[in-house]
C-alpha positions as CSV (number, residue, x, y, z in Angstrom):
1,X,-255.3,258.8,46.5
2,X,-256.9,257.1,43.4
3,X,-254.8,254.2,41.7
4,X,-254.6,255.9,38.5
5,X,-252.8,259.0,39.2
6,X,-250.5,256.9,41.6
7,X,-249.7,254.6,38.6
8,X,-249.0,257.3,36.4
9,X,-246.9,259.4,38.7
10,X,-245.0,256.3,39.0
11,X,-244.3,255.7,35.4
12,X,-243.4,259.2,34.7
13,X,-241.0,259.1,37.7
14,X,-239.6,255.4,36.3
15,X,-238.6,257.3,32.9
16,X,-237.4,260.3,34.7
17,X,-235.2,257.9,37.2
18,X,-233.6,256.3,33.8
19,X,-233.3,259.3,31.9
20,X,-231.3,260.8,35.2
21,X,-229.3,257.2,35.5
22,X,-228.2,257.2,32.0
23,X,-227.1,260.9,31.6
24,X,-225.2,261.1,34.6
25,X,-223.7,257.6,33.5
26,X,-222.5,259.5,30.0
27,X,-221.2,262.3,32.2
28,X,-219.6,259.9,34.3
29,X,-218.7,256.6,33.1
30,X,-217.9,255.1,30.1
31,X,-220.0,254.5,27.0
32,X,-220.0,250.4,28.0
33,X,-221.0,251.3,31.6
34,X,-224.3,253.6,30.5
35,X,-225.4,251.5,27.8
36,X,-225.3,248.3,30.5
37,X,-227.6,250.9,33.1
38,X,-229.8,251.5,29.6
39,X,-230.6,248.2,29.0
40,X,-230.4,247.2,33.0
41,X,-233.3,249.8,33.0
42,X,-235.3,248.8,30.1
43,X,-235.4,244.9,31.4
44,X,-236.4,245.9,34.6
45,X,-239.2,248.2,33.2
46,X,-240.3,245.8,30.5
47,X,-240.6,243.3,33.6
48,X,-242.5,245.1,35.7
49,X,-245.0,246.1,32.8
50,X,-245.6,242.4,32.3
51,X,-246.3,241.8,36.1
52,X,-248.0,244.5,36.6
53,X,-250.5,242.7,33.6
54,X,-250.5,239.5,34.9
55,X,-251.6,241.0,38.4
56,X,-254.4,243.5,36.5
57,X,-255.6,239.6,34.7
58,X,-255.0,237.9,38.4
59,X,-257.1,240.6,40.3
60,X,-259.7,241.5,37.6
61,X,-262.8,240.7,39.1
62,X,-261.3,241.5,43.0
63,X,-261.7,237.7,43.4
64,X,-258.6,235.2,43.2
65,X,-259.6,231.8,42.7
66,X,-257.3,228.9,43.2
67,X,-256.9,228.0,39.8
68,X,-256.1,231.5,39.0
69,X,-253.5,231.9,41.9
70,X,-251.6,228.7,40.7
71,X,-251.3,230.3,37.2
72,X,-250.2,233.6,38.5
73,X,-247.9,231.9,40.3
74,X,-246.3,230.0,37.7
75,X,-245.9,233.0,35.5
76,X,-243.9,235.1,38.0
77,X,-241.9,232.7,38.2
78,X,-241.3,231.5,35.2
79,X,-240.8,235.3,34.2
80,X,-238.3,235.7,36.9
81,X,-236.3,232.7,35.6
82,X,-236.2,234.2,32.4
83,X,-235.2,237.8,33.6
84,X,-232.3,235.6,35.0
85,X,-230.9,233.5,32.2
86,X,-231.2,236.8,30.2
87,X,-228.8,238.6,32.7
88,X,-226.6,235.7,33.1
89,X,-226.3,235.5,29.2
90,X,-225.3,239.2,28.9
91,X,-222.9,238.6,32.1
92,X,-221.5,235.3,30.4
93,X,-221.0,237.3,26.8
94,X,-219.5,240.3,28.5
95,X,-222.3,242.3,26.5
96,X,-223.1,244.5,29.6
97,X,-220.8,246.0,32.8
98,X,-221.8,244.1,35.7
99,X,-222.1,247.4,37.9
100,X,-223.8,249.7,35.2
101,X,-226.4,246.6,35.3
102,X,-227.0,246.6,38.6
103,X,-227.3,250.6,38.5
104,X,-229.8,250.4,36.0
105,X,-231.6,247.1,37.3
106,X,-232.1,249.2,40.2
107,X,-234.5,251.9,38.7
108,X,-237.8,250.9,39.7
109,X,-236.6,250.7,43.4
110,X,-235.2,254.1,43.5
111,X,-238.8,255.2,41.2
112,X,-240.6,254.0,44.4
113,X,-238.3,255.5,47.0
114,X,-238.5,258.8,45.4
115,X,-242.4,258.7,44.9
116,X,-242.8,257.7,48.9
117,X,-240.8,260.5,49.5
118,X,-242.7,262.8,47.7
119,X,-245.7,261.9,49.2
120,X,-244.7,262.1,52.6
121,X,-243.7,265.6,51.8
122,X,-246.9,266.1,50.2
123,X,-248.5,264.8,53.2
124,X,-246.2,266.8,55.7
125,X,-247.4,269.9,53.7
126,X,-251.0,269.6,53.8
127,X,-250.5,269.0,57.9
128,X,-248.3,272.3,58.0
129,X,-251.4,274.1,56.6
């Protein structure tokens, strides 16, 4: 299967994931809870946008040099640090529910569990036929 579509099918299944997450948190829960899986969502799919460039910029030329892994390193890092004072700070300033964070936080997780199954059904099909 070719990168592209995979990285596509992907995305369209992280926005579907959210867009599922947040309507049945309206349904659900209240207005505090879905907006705190909203913006859980959107950090964790602004952050995986930006590692997803640093590892497009790491990987390039298909050839990782030292120098190159060190920075790579550094940046995940310091991005994951950041991703965590920003929670914290919302946690600290009761500005999001803890457990509508989490929810929402988890959306790229449940994106590629739902897209693993769907291609293991996909490939279950073509064997039935």
């Amino acid at each position: 299967m070719e990168w592209e579509k995979i990285h596509d099918d992907l995305k369209i299944k992280i926005w579907i994931v959210l867009f599922i997450l947040s309507s049945s948190g309206y349904i659900f829960l209240t207005p505090k809870q879905t907006l705190s899986i909203i913006i859980g969502g959107l950090i964790v799919i602004v952050n995986f946008k930006f590692f997803e460039d640093t590892l497009k910029k790491a990987f390039g030329n298909n050839l990782l040099l030292v120098s190159k892994k060190t920075a790579v390193f550094v940046k995940i890092y310091f991005r994951l640090f950041a991703l965590g004072v920003i929670i914290a700070l919302l946690l600290k300033f009761e500005m999001v529910n803890p457990i509508g964070l989490t929810i929402g936080l988890s959306t790229i997780v449940i994106a590629i569990g739902l897209f693993a199954v769907c291609l293991a059904l996909k490939s279950k099909s073509r064997e039935a036929s």
